[in-house]
C-alpha positions as CSV (number, residue, x, y, z in Angstrom):
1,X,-0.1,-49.0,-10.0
2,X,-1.2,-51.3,-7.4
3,X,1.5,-52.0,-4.4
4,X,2.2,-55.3,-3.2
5,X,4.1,-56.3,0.0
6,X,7.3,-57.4,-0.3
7,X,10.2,-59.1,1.8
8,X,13.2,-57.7,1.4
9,X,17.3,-57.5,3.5
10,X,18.6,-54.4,3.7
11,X,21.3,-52.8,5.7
12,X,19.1,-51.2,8.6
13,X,21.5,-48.2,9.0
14,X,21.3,-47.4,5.1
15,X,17.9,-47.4,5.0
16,X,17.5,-45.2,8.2
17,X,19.4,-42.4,6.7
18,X,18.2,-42.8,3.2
19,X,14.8,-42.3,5.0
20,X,15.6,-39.1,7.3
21,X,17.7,-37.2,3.7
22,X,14.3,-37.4,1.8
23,X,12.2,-37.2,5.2
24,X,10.3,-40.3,4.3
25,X,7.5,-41.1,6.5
26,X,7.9,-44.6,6.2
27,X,11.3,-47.5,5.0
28,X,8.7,-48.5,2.4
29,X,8.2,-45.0,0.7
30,X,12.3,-44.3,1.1
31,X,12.1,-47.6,-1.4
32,X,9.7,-46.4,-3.3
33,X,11.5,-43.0,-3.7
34,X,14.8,-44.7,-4.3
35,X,13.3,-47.3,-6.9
36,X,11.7,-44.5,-8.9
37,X,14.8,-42.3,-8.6
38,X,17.0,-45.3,-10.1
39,X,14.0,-46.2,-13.1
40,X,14.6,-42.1,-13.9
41,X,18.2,-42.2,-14.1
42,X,18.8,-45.1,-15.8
43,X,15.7,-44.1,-18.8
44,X,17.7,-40.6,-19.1
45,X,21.3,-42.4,-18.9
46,X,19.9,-44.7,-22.2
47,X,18.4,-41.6,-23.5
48,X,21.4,-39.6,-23.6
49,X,23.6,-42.6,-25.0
50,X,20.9,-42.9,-28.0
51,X,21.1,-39.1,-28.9
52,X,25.0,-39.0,-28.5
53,X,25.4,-41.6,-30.9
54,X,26.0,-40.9,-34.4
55,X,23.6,-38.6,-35.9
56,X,20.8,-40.6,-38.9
57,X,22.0,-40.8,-42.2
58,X,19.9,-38.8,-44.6
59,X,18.4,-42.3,-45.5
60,X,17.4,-42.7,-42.1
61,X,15.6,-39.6,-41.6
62,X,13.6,-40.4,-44.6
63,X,12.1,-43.6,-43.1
64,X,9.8,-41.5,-41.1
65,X,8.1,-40.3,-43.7
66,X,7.2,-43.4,-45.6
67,X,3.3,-43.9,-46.1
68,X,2.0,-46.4,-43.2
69,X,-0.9,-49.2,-44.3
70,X,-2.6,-49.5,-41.3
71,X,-4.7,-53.1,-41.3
72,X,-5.7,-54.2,-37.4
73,X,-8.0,-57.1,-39.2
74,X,-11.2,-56.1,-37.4
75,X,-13.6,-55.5,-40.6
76,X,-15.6,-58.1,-38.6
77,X,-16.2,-55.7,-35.9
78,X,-19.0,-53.3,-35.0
79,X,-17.3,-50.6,-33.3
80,X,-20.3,-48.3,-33.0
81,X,-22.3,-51.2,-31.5
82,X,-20.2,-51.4,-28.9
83,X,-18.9,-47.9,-28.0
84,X,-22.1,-45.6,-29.7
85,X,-21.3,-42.2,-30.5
86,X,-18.5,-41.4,-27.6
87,X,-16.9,-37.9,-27.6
């Protein structure tokens, strides 16, 4: 992913330690540690709350195996023009 500057205000002293606890070289990786720390945490917090909930019905369950029609519209489309015979 492509990393942009950024301006941000933070509490010097926070940071500082936050930096020397994960021996950071740098404020800007101690962010990036922390920011991928809280995206982990909060995807596994939703995660748990989805598979503590009640179980699926039996009706549910059987949803998944209903046939899918796949149509994307592209009859129109030579794929092997473009792409050739990739493998």
């Amino acid at each position: 992913m492509a990393r942009q500057k950024a301006t941000v205000t933070l509490d010097r002293r926070k940071a500082q330690k936050a930096k020397a606890l994960i021996h950071a070289r740098s404020i800007s990786e101690t962010i990036d540690v922390a920011l991928d720390r809280l995206i982990r945490t909060a995807q596994l917090r939703r995660d748990v709350a989805a598979y503590s909930g009640a179980p699926l019905s039996k009706e549910e369950l059987l949803v998944g195996d209903l046939p899918v029609e796949l149509d994307l519209d592209d009859d129109d489309i030579d794929y092997q023009a473009i792409y050739g015979n990739r493998r």
